[in-house]
N, C-alpha and C positions, 0 to 999 in steps of 0.2 A: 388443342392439346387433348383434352377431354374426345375429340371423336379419334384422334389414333390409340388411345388407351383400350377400347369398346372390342368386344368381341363378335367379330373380325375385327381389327382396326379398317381405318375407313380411308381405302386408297387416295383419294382426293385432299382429303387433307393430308396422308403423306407425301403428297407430288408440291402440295401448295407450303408445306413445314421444311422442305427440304429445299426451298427455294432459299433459305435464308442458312446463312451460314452459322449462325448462333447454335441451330437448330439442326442442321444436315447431320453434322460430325455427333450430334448424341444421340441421334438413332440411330446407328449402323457400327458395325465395327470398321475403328480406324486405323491404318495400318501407315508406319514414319518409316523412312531411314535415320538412324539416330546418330548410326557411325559410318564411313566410308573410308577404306584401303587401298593402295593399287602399286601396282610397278618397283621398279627395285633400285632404279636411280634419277635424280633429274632431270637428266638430258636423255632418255630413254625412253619408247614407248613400255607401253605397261604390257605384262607377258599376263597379268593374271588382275583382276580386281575381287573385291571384297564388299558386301555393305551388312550390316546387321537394321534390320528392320523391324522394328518394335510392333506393337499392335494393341489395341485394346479391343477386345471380344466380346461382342454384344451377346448377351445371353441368349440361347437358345443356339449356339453355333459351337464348334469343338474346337483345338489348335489343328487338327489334322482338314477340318474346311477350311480353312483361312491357307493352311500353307497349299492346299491344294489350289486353290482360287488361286492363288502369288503364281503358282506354277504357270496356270493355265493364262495369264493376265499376260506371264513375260514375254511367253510362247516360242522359246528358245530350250530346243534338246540338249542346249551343250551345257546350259544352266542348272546348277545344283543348288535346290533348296530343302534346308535341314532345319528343324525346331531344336534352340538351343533350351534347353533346363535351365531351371529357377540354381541350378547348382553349377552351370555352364559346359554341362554336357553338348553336345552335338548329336542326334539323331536324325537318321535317316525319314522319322517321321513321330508325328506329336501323337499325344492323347486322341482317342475319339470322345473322350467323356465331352457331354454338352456343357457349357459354361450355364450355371445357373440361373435364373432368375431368382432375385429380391426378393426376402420374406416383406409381407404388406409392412408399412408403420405400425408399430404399438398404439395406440391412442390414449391411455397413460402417459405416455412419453411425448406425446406428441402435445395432447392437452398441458402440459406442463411448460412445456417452451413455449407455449400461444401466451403463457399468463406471464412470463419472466420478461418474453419480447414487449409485450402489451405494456408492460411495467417499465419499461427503459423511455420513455417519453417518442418522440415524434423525432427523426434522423438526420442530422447535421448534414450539411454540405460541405 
């Protein structure tokens, strides 16, 4: 953990962290299908489908990389991908602003919870 933190982080340990799935999905941005739509009757092929695919953006990356990445990953021209709004807009294309990274811990804050956890005794099974 401590050598992908490092600057550079340190390639080998991100090849050997990403071998485990605990750990793969929180370094990277992940992207779900949450919803999926399609077709118009039961006994009918589908004339059009739908999926909404959520994401969570690892800092250092915009919504307008991520929907482009989706674009280039499906690699179908007939495919239309739009960033919906926190307000459920539909657009033709997201933010370029980068998702941020985290301000550091406080260490007041931080010291404080070490002494409150420390205080709750030794953790029940």
């Amino acid at each position: 953990m401590h050598a992908i933190l490092g600057e550079p982080p340190d390639p080998a340990a991100i090849r050997r962290l990403s071998q485990d799935a605990r750990y793969n999905s929180t370094m990277r941005t992940t992207c779900v299908a949450t919803m999926l739509s399609g077709g118009h009757a039961p006994n009918a092929l589908p004339q059009r489908a739908e999926a909404n695919v959520n994401c969570r953006i690892f800092p250092g990356h915009s919504q307008e990389d991520i929907r482009s990445a989706l674009i280039h990953m499906f690699g179908d021209p007939k495919l239309t991908v739009r960033y919906r709004s926190d307000a459920g807009e539909l657009m033709d294309q997201g933010s370029d602003r980068k998702a941020m990274v985290p301000p550091p811990l406080r260490t007041d804050v931080m010291d404080s919870l070490r002494k409150v956890a420390g205080s709750c005794g030794p953790a029940r099974p």
